[in-house]
ChimeraX commands (.cxc) that place a marker at each C-alpha (Angstrom):
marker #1 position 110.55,117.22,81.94 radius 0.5
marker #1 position 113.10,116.92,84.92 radius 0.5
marker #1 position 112.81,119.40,87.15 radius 0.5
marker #1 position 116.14,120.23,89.86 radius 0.5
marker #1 position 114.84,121.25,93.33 radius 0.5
marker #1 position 116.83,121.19,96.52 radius 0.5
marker #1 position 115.90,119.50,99.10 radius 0.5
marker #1 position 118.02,121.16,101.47 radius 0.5
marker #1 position 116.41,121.56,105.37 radius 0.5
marker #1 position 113.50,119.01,104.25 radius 0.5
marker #1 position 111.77,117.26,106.73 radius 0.5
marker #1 position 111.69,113.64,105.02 radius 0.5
marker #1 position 110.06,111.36,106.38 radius 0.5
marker #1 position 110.71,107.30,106.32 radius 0.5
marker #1 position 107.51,104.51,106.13 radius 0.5
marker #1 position 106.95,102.72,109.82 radius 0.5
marker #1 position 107.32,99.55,108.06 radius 0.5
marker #1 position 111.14,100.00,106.89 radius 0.5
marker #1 position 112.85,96.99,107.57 radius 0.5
marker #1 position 115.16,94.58,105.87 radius 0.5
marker #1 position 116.76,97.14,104.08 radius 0.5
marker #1 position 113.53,98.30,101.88 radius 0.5
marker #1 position 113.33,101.97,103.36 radius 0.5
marker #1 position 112.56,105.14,101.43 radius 0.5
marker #1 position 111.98,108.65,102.35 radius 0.5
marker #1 position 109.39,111.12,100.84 radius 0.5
marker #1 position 109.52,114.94,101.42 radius 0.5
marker #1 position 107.99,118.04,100.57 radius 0.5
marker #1 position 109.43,121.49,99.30 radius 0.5
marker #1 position 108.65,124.12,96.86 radius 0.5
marker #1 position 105.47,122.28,96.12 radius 0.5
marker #1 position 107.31,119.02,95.05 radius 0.5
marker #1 position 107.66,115.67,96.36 radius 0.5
marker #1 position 110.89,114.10,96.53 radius 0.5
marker #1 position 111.29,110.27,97.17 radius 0.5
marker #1 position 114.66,108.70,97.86 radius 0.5
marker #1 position 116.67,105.82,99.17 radius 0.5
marker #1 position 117.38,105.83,102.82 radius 0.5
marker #1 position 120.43,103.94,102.32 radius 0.5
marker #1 position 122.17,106.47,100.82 radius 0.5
marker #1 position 122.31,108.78,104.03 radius 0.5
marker #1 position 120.60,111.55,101.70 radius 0.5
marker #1 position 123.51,111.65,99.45 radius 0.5
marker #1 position 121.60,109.52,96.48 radius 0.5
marker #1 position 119.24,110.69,94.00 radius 0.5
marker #1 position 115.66,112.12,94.61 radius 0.5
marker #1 position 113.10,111.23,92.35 radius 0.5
marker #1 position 110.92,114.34,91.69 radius 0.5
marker #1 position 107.20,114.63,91.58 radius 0.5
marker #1 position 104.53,116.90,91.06 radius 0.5
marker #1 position 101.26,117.03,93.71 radius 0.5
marker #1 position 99.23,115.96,90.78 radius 0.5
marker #1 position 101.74,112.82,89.50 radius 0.5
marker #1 position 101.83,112.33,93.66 radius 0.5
marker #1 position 98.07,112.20,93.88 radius 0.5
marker #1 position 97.65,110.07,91.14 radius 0.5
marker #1 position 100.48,107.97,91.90 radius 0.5
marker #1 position 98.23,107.56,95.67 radius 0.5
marker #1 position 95.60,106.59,94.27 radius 0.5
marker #1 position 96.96,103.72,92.54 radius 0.5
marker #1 position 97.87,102.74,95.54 radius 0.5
marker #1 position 94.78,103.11,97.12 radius 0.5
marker #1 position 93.03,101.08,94.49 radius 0.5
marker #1 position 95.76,97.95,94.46 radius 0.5
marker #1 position 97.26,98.80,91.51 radius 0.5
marker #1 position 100.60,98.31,92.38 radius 0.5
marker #1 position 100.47,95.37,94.76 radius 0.5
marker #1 position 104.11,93.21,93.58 radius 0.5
marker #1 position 100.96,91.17,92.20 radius 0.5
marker #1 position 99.52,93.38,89.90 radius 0.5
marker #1 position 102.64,94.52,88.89 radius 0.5
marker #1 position 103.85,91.04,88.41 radius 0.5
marker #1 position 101.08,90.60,85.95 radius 0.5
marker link #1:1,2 radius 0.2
marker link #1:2,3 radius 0.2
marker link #1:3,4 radius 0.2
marker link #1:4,5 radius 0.2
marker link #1:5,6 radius 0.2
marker link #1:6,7 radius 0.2
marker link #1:7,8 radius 0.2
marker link #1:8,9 radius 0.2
marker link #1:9,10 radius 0.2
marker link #1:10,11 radius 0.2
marker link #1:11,12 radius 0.2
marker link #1:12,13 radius 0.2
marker link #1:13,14 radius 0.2
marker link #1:14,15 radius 0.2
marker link #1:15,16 radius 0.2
marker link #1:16,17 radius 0.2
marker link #1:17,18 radius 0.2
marker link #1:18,19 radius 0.2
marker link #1:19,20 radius 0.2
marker link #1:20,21 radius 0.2
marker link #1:21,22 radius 0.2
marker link #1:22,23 radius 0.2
marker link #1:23,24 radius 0.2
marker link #1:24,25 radius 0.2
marker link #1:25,26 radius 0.2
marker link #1:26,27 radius 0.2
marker link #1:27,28 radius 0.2
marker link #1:28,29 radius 0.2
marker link #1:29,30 radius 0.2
marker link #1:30,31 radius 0.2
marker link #1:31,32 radius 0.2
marker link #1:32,33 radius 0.2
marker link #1:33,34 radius 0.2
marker link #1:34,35 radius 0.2
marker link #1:35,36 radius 0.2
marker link #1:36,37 radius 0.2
marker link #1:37,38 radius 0.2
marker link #1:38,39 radius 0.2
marker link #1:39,40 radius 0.2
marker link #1:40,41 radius 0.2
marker link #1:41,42 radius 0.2
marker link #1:42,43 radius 0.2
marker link #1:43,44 radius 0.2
marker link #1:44,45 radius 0.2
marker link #1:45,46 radius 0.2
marker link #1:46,47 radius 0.2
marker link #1:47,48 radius 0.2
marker link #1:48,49 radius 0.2
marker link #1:49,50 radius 0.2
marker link #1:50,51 radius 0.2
marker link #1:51,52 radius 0.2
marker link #1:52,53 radius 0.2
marker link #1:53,54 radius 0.2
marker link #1:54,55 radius 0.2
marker link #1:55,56 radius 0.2
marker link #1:56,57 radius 0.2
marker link #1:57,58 radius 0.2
marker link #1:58,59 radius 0.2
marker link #1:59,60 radius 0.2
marker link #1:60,61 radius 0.2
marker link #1:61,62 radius 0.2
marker link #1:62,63 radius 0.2
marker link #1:63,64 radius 0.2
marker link #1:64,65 radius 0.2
marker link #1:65,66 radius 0.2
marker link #1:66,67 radius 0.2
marker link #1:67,68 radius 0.2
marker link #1:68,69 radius 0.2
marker link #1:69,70 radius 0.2
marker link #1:70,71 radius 0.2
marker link #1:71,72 radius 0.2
marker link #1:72,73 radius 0.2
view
């Protein structure tokens, strides 16, 4: 299900190691997380998570799931 929040007055906040053009933002309202594309100056779309998918989604990461490696394979 897609769910519409606003992110209006969010504080998002952008991964130290941005550079070269690969920069996203991830914020928190309402009890959702929102991820989006910094190169859109906020005006692009937010992809829209639950704390659950977020925590989940984590702990893939966590666990190397989704190095470009594993997802190459």
């Amino acid at each position: 299900m897609t769910e519409s929040v606003d992110f209006t007055g969010a504080r998002w906040r952008k991964a130290t190691p941005s550079e070269g053009g690969g920069c996203v933002e991830v914020a928190f309202k309402n009890g959702k997380i929102g991820v989006r594309d910094t190169k859109d100056d906020g005006r692009g779309p937010v992809l829209v998570f639950t704390e659950t998918e977020w925590q989940a989604f984590l702990g893939g990461v966590h666990n190397h799931e989704f190095t470009i490696d594993a997802l190459r394979s």
